[in-house]
LODOKE-10575 format. One record per atom (N, C-alpha, C): x, y, z. Coordinates in steps of 0.1 Angstrom, whole numbers, plus 2048, in hexadecimal, padded with zeros to 3 digits. Example, Ala and Ser with C-alpha at 12.3 -4.5 7.8 and 13.67 -1.06 7.14 Angstrom:
BEGIN
8847C784E;87B7D384E;8847DF84E;8807EA847;8897F5847;88180084F;
// end
This chain:
BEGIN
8366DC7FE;8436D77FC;84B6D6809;8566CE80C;85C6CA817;8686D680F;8756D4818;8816DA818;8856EA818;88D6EF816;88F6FD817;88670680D;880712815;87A71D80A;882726810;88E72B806;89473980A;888747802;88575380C;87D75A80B;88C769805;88A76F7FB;89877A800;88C7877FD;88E78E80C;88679880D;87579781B;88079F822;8767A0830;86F7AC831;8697AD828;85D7BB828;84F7B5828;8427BC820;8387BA82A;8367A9821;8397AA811;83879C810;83E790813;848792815;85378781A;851782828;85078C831;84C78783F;83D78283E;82C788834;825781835;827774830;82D772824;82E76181E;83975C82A;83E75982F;84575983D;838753847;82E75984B;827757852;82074A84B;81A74F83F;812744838;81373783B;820737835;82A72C836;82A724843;82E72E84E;82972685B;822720861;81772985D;80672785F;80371785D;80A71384F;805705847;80B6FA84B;8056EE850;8126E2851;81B6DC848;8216D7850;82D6CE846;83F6D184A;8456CA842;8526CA84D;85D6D3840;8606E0844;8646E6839;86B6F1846;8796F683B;882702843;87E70E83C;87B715840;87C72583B;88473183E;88B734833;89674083A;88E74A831;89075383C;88E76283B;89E76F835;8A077482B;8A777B827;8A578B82A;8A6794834;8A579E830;8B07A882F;8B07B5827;8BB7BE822;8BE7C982F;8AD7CA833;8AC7D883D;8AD7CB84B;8B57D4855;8B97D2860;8B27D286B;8A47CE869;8987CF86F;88D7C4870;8867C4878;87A7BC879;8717BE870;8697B6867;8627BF861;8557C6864;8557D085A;84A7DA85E;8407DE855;8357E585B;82D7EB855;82C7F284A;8327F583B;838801834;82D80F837;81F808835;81481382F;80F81983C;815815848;81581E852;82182885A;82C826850;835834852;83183E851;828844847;82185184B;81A858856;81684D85C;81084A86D;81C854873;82C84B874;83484587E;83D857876;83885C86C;840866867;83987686E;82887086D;82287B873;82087E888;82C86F88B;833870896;81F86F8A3;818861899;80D8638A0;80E8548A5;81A84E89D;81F8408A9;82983E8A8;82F8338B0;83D8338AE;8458268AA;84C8238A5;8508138A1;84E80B8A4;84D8078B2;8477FA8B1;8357F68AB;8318018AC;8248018A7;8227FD897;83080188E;82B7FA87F;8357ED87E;8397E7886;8417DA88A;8347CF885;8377C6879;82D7BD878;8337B0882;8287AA885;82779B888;82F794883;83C78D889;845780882;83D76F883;84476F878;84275F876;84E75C881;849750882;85274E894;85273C895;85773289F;85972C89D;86271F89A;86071389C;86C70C895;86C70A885;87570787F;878707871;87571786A;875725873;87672F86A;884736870;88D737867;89A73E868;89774B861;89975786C;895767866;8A176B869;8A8775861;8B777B85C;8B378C85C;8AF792863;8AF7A185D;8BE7A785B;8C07AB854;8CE7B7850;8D57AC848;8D17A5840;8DF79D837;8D779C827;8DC7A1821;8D67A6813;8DB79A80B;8D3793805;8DA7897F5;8DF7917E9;8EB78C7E7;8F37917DE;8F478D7D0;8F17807D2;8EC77B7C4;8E876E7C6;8E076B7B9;8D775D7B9;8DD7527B0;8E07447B0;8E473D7A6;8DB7337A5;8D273379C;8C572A798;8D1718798;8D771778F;8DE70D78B;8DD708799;8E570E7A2;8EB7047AF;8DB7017B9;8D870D7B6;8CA70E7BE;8D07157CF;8D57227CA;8DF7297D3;8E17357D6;8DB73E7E5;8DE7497E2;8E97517E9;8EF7597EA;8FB75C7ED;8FA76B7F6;90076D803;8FE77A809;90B78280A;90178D80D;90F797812;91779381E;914789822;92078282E;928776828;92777381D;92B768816;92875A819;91A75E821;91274F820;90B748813;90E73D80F;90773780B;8FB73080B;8F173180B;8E572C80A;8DC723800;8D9718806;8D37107FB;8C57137FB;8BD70C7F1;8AF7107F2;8A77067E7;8997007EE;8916F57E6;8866FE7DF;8897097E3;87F7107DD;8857207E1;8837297D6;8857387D9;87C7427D6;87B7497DE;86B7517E0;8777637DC;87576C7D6;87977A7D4;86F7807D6;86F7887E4;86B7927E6;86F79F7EB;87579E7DF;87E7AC7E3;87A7BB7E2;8717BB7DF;8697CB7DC;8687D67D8;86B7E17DA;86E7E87D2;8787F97D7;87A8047D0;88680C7D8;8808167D6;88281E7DC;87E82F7D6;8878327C9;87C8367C0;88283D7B7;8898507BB;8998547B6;89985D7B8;89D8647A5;89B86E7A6;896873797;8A4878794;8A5873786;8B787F783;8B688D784;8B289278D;8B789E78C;8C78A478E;8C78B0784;8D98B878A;8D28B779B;8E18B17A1;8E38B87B1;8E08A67B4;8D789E7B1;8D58947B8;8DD88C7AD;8DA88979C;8E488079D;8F0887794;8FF87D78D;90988278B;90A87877C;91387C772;91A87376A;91886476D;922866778;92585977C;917850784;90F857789;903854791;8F7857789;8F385177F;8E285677E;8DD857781;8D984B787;8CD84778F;8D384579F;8D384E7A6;8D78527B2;8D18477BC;8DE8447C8;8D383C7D2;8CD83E7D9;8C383A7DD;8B98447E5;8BE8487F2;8CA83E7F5;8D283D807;8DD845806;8E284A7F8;8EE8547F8;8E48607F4;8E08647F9;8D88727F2;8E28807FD;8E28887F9;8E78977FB;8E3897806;8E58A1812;8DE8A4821;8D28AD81C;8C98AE826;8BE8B0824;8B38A9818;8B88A2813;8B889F809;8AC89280F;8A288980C;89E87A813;89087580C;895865805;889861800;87E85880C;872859804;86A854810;86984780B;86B83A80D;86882F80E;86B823819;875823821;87981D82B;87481E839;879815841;87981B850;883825853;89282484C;89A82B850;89B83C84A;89583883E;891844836;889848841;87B845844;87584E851;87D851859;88A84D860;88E852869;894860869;89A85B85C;8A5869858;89E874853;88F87484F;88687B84A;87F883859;87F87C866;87F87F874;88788B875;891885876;89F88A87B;8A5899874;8A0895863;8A58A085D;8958B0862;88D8AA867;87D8B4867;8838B7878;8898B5882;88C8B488D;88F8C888B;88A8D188E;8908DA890;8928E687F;8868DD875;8848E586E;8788EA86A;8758F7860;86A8FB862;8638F9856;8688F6847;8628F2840;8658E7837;85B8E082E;8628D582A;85A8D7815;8658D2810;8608CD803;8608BD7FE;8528B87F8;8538AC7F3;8518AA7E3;8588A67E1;8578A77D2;84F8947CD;84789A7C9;83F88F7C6;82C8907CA;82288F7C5;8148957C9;80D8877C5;81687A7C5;80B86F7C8;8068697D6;80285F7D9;7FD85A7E1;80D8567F0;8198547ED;8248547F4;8268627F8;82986E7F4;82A87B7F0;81C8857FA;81187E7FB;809883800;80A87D810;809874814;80E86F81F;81A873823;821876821;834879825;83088C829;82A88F81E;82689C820;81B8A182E;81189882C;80689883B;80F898846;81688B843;820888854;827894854;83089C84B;8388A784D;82E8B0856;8268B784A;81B8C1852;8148BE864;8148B3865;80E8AF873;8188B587D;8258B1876;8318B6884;8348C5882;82B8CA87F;82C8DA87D;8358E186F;8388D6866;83F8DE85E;8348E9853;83A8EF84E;8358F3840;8368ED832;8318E682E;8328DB822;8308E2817;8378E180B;8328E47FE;82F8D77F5;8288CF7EC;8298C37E6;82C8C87DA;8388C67D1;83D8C67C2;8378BC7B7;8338C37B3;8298B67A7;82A8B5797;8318B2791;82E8B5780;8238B277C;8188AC780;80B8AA779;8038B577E;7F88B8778;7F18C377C;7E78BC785;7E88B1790;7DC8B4797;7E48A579F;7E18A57AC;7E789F7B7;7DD88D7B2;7EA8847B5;7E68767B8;7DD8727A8;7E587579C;7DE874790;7DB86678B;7E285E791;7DF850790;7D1849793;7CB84E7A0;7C184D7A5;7B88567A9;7B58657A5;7B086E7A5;7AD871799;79E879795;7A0881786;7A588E78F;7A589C781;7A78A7787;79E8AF791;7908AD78F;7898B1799;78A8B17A8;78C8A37AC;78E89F7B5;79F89C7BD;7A989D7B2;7B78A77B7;7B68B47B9;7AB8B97B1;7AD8CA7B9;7A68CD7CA;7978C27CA;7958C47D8;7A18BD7E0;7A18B47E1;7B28AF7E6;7BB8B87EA;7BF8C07E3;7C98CD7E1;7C28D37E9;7B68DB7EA;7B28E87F3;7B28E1802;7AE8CF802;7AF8CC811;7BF8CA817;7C58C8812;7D58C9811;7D98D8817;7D78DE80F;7D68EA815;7D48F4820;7C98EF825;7C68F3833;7CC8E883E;7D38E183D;7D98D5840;7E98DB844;7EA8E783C;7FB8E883B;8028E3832;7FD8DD826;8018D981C;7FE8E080C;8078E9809;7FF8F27FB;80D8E57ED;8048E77E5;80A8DE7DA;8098E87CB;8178E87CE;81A8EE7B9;8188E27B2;8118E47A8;80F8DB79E;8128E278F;8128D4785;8198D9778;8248E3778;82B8DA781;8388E3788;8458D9785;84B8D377E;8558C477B;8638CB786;86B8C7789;8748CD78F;8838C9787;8898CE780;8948D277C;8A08CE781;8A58D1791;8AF8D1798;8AE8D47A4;8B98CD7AE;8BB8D27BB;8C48D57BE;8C38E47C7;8D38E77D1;8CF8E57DF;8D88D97E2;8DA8DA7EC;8E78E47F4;8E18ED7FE;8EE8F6808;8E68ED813;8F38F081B;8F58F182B;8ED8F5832;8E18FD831;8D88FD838;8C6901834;8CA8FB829;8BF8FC81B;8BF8EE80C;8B68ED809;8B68EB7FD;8AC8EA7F3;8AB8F17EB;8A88F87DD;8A18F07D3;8938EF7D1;8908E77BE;8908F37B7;8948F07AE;88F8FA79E;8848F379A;87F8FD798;86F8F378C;8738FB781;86D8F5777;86C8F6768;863901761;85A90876D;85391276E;85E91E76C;86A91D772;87292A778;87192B783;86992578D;869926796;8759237A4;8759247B2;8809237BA;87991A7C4;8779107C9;8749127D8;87C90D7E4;87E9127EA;88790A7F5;88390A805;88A90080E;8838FB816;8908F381C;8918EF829;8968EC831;89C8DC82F;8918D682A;8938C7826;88B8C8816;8938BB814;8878B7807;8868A580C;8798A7804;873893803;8748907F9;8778847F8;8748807E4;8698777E4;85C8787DF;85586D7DF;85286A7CD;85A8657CA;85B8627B8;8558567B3;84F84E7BC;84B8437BC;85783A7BB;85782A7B9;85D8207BC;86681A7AE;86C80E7B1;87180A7A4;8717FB7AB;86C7F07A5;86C7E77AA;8807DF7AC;8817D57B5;8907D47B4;88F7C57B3;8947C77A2;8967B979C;8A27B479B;8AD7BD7A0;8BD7BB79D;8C17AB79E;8BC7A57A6;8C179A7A8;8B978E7A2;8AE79279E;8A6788793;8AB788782;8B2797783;8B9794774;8C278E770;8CD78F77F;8DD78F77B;8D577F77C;8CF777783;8CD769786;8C476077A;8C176D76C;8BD76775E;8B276875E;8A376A76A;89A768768;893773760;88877475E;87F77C752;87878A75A;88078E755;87D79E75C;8777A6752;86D7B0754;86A7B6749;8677C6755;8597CB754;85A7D6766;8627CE770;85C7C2774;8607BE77D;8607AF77A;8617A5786;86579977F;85A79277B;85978B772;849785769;84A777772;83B777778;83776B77E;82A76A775;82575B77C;81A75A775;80E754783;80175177F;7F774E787;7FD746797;80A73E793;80D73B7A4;81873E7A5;81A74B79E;8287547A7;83474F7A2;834746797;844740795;849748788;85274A788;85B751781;85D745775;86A74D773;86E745763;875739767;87B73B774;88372B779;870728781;87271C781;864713787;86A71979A;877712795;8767137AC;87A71F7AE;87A72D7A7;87973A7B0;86B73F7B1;8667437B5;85B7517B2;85975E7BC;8577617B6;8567717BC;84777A7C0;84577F7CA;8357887D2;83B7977D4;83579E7D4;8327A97D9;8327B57CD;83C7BF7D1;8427C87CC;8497C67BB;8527BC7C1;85E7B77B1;8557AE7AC;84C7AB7AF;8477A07A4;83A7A8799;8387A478F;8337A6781;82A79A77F;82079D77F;81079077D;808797770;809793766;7FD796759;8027A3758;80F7A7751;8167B4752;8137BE75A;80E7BD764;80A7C4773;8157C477F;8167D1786;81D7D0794;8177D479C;8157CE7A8;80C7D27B5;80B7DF7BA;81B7E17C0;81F7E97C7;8147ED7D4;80A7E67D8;7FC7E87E4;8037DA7E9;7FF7E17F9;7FF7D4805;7F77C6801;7E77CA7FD;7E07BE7FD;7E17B47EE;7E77B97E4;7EE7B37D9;7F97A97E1;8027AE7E9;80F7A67E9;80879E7F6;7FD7A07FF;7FF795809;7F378C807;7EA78F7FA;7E17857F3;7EC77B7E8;7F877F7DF;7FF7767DB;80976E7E6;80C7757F0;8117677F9;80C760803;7FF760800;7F1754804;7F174C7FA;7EE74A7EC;7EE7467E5;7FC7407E3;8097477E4;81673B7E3;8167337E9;8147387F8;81572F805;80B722802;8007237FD;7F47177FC;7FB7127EE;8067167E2;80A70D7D9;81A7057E3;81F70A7EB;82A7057E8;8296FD7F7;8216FD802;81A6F680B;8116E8801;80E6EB7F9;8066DF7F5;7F86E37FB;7F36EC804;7EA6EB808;7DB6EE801;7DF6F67F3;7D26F87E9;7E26F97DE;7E36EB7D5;7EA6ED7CA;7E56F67BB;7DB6F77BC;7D56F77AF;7D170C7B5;7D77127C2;7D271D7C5;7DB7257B7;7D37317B6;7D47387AB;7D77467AE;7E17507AD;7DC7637B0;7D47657A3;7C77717AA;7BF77379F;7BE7867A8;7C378C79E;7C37977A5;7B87A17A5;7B37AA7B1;7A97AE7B3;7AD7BD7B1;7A27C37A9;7A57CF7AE;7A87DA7B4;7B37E17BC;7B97E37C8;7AA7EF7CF;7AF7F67D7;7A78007DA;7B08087E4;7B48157DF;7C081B7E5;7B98247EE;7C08277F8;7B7835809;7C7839808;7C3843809;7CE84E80B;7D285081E;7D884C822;7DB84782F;7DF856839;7DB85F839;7E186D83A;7CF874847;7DB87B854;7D187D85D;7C888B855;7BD88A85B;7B5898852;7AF895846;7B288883D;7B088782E;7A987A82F;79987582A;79786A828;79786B81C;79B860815;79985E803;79A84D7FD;79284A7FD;79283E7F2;79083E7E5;7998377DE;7978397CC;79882A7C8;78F8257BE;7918157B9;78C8187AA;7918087A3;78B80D799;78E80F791;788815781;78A81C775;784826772;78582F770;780839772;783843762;78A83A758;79184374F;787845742;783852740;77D859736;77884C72C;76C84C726;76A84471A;763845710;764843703;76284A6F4;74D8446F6;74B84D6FD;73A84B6FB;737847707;72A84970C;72984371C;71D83471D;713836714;70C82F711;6FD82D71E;6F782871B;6EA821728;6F381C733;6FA817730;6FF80B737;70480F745;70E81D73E;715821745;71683174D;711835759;711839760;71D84A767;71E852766;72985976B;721864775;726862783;72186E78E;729874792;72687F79A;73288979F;72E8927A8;7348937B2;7308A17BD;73E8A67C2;73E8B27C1;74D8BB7C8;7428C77D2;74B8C57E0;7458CE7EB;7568D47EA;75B8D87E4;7688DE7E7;76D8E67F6;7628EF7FA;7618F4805;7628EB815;75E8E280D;75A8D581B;7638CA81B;76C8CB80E;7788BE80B;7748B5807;7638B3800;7608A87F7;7588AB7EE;76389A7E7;75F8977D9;75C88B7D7;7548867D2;74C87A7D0;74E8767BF;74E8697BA;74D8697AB;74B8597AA;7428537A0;7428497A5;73C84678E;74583878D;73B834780;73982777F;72C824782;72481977A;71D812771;724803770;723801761;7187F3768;70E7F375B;7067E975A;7007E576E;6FE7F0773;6F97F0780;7047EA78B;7127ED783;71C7E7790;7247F3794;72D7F979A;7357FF7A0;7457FE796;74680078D;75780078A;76080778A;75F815795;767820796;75F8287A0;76782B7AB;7638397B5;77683F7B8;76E84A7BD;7768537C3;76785D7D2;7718597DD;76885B7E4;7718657ED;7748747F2;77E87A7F6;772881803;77688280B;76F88C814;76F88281F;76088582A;75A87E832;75287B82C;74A86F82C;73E86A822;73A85B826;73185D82D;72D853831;72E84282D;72984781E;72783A814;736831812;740837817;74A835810;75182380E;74882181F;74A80E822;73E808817;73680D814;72D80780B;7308067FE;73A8147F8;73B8117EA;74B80D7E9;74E8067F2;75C8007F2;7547EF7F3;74A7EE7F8;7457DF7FD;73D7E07EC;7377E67E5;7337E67D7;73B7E27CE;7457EB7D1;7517E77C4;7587DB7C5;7597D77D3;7607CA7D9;75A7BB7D0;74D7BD7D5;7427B27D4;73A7B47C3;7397BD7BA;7387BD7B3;7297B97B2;7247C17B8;7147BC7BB;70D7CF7B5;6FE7CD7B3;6F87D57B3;6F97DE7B8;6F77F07B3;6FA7FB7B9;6E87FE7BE;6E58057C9;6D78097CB;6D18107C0;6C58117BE;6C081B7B6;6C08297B8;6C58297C2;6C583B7C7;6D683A7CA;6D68427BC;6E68427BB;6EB84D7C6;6E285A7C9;6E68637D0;6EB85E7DE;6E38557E2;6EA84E7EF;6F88477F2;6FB8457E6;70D8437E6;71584F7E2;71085C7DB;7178647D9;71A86E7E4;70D86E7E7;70F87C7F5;70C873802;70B865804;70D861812;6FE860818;6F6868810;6E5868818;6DB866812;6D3863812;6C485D806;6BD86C809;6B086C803;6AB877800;6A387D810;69C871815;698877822;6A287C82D;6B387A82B;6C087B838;6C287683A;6B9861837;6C485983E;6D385283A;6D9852842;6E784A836;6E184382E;6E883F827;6EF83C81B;6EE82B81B;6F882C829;6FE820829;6F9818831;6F180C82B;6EC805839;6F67F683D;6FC7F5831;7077EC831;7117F083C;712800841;71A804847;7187FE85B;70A7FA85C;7067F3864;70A7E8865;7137E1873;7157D1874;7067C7873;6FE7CB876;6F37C5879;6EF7BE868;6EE7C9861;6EA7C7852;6F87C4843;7017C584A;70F7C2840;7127B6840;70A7AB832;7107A0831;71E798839;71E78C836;72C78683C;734786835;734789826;74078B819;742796819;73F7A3823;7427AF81B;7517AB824;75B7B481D;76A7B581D;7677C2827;76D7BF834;7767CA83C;7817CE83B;7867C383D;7967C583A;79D7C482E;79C7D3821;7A37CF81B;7AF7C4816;7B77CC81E;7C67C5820;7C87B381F;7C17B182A;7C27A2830;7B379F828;7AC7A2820;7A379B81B;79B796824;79679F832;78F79583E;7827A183E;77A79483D;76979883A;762799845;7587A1848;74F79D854;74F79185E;74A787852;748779856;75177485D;75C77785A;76A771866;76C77A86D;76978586D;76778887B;761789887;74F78187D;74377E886;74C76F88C;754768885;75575A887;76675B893;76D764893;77076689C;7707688AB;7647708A8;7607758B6;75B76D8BE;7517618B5;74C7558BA;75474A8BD;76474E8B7;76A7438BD;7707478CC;76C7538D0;7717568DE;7787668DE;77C76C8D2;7857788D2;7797838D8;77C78C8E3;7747968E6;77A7A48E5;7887A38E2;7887B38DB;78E7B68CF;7917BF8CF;7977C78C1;7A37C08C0;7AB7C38CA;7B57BC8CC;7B77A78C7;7B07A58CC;7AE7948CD;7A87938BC;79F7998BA;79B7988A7;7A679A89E;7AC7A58A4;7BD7AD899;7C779F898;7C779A8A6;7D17918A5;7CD78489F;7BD77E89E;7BB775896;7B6774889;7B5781884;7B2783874;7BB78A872;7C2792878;7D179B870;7C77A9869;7BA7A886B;7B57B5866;7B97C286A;7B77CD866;7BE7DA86A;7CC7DC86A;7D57D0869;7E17D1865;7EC7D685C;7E27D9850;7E97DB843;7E77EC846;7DB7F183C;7DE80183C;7D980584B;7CE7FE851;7CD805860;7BF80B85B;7B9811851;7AC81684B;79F80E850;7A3800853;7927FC858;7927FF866;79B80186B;79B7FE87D;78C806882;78B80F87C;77C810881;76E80587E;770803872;7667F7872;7697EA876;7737E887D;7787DB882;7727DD891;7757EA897;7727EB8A7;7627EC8A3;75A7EC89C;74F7F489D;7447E589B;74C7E0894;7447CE892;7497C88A2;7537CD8A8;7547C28B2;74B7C88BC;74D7D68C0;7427E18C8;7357D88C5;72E7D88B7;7237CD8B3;7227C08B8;72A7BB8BB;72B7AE8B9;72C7A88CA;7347B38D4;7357B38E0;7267B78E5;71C7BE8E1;70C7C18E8;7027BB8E2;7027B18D9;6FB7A78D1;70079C8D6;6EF7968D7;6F27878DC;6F277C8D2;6FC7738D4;70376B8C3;6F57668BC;6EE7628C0;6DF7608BA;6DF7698AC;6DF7768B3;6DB7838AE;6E678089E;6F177D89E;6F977E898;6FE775887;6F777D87F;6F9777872;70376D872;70576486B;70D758865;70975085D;
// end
């Protein structure tokens, strides 16, 4: 389509559909809307920038740049009017639009507790919180999460999922003493069973991080040079700072007041349009098949797929959503979980269940196969196999007959596991790059178009970008790829 696509929301989706957009021809304006007063950035590497092992400009993503893209960081839309086709800022600009893309994403959830919220306040904001007091979701939240750890010796996080454990690692790295607050009895239950939250927990542990669990928290006092949870145990703990990692709430505020069909978050369908035809919504606030993303490679696989409907460039493109595969991004801890993995009334031939806990050594392995495919791992430790049975579950292809080689990493004589884990022998479809969906094969096709380092590949596939988790198999195919002669080189 030609004419204006107003985008509201410069986070990791908005600035990717932004790029898209650019990428494609045709004679069209694109404004950029964002709330935060910033370039956009990396979210899922503030735990990096928290455990103070890089520094800001390092989770700074890549801008769309150029003629016909107008980028606004710090001016928030205040409301939407479908009728006029109009959206309205906190500077009292007016803005037209041929098309409107919401990507507005989502907030930290903070929990009613006495001490955090009031009568008048339920649902507290996450930016007016008490001192000491700081949720993790922003850049600025990292900051003040910096600032408030500057000169203290211990920290509490309340929350033991996958946000919660990251905020807690970065704490521990800068020398604090971490405790993680959990009402479920076993860390990251979403994506863990209990087995493998308890090894989790004892590696956490020697990490600097001990976690009360089946512990709900009650209330907070914040004093002047402390502040206090109650748990529901009876319990007291207190600590210098607290985190809140409560998980998210998607922010649909301005899709409701503007009529459209909100239910978690706003209901789109296969090409992202909402209940008005010319809005639609990616990332975080958007709702596909009563589902929410809330993962990087969900929100920057739907704004490839807008960009190729509203470019014209693949009209008939479709989102078909893939099963995510979550790594726990935290120094000291490798963990991949994908999958389903949830108990089932009978197990049958078909269906498959393995398991290994080295508790002493921080791994746990679990893995269930149905009808000889891969539909559920949990792979926590060091474990060789782990690129292999991420490339299984990906591809949906046959598991080996020697199941033990994906569970403990080695076949029976000591050799790995993984021969896929070799560039020489890893098809051109296996998926490297989660995130960016970038396979071997474009990066064999890369290198042949001239790119010779890590560097020159990153910038023409965008791989390693998202969680930063392949960067080793990204450097390790090009290492391959720089001492093999192109002959040598599958395609």
């Amino acid at each position: 389509m030609t004419g204006r696509i107003v985008i509201v929301g410069y986070g990791m989706a908005g600035s990717r559909l932004a790029s898209e957009l650019r990428a494609r021809d045709g004679d069209r304006k694109i404004v950029v809307l964002g709330a935060e007063p910033h370039r956009a950035y990396n979210r899922i590497m503030l735990s990096n920038l928290l455990a103070g092992k890089i520094d800001e400009s390092q989770v700074e993503l890549t801008e769309a740049a150029g003629h016909g893209i107008d980028i606004r960081p710090g001016v928030a839309v205040t409301s939407v009017d479908p009728a006029a086709s109009t959206v309205t800022t906190d500077r009292q600009d007016t803005i037209e639009y041929d098309h409107l893309v919401l990507a507005t994403g989502s907030r930290a959830m903070v929990p009613p507790l006495p001490g955090l919220a009031t009568e008048s306040a339920p649902a507290p904001d996450p930016e007016r919180l008490p001192p000491r007091v700081v949720a993790f979701r922003t850049l600025d939240d990292c900051r003040r999460i910096v600032a408030a750890a500057t000169g203290a010796r211990t920290a509490l996080v309340l929350g033991g999922g996958l946000l919660g454990l990251e905020a807690a690692r970065g704490l521990a790295a800068r020398g604090l003493d971490v405790r993680v607050v959990h009402p479920v009895g076993h860390l990251m239950e979403r994506q863990l069973d209990p087995a493998a939250g308890a090894v989790l927990a004892q590696t956490l542990a020697g990490l600097g991080v001990t976690s009360h669990l089946d512990s709900p928290a009650t209330s907070v006092e914040v004093e002047a040079d402390r502040v206090t949870l109650e748990l529901a145990t009876g319990g007291r703990l207190t600590a210098d700072l607290l985190v809140l990692a409560c998980g998210v709430r998607p922010e649909t505020g301005l899709a409701r007041t503007a009529g459209l069909l909100v239910e978690r978050g706003i209901v789109v369908d296969d090409r992202l349009r909402s209940s008005d035809p010319r809005i639609s919504a990616i990332g975080d606030c958007a709702q596909h098949e009563g589902q929410l993303t809330g993962l990087v490679a969900p929100a920057w696989a739907q704004a490839r797929v807008l960009a190729q409907v509203l470019t014209g460039d693949d009209p008939q493109a479709r989102y078909r959503p893939q099963a995510p595969v979550t790594r726990l991004k935290a120094a000291g801890i490798d963990l991949a979980a994908m999958g389903d993995l949830t108990p089932t009334n009978g197990t049958g031939a078909a269906v498959e269940e393995l398991s290994f806990a080295d508790p002493a050594r921080g791994t746990y392995a679990r893995l269930r196969i149905v009808h000889e495919r891969l539909t559920g791992a949990i792979m926590l430790g060091d474990n060789p196999a782990v690129g292999t049975v991420i490339q299984l579950f990906d591809r949906g292809t046959p598991v080996p007959s020697d199941r033990r080689s994906l569970l403990l990493g080695r076949a029976l004589g000591g050799h790995s596991a993984a021969p896929a884990e070799s560039p020489a022998l890893m098809p051109d479809s296996a998926t490297v790059c989660q995130c960016n969906t970038v396979s071997k094969g474009t990066l064999v096709r890369c290198w042949r178009a001239g790119a010779r380092t890590t560097a020159e590949v990153v910038a023409a596939t965008r791989a390693t970008t998202g969680c930063g988790s392949c960067r080793d198999a990204v450097e390790g195919i090009v290492s391959w790829l720089s001492t093999v002669d192109s002959v040598e080189v599958t395609g």
